[in-house]
DRENMARVEX-877955 format. One line per field, with one value per residue (C-alpha): x, y, z; residue number from 0. Coordinates in steps of 0.25 Angstrom, whole numbers, plus 5000, padded with zeros to 4 digits. Layout:
// residues N
X = c(X ...)
Y = c(Y ...)
Z = c(Z ...)
num = c(NUM ...)
This chain:
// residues 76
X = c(5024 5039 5043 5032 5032 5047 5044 5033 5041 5053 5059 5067 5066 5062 5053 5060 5074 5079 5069 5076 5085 5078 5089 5089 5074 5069 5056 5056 5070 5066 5069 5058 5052 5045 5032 5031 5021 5025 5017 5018 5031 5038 5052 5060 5076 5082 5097 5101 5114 5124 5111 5099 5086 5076 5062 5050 5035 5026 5015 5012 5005 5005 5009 5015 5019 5036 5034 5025 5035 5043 5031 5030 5041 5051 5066 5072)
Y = c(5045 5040 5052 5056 5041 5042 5054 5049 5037 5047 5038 5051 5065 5075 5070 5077 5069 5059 5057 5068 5056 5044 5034 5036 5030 5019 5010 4997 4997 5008 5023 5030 5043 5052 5050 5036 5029 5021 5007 4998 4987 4995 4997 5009 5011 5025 5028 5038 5040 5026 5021 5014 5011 5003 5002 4994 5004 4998 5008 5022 5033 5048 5052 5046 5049 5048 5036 5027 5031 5018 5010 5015 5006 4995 4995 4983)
Z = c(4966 4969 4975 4984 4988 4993 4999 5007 5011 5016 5006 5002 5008 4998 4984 4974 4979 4971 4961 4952 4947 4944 4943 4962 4962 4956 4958 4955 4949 4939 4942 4947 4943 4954 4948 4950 4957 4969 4972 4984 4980 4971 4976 4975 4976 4979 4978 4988 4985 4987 4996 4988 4995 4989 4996 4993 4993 5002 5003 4996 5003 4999 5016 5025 5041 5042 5051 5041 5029 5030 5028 5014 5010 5014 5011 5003)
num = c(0 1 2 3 4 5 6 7 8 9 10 11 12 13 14 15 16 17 18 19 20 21 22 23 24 25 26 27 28 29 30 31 32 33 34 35 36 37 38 39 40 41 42 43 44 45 46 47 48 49 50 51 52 53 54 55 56 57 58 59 60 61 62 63 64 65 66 67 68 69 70 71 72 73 74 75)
């Protein structure tokens, strides 16, 4: 799932944040609902605000430590 994979990632802080408005995430250049299933290559964009950060999923996993979270994906 989207939102317990940017959770995971510390991606974003809380799970229910942002995923309210769909039009912030987006996953492959479509706006993403919180059910959707992440793979390894898709690409995600979140809009925080005036800032947009875009990242490229390189491994899933239910539980990560905080230090091996940026592993999970790489910023383009």
């Amino acid at each position: 799932r989207l939102d317990k994979y940017l959770k995971v990632s510390r991606l974003i802080k809380r799970r229910t944040v942002q995923m309210n408005d769909n039009a912030r995430i987006s996953v492959n250049g479509k706006p993403a609902k919180a059910s959707y299933d992440v793979k390894v290559g898709d690409q995600i964009e979140i809009a925080f605000g005036a800032r947009t950060l875009r990242v490229e999923v390189l491994a899933v996993a239910e539980a990560v430590r905080k230090d091996d979270a940026s592993a999970m994906y790489k910023e383009i």
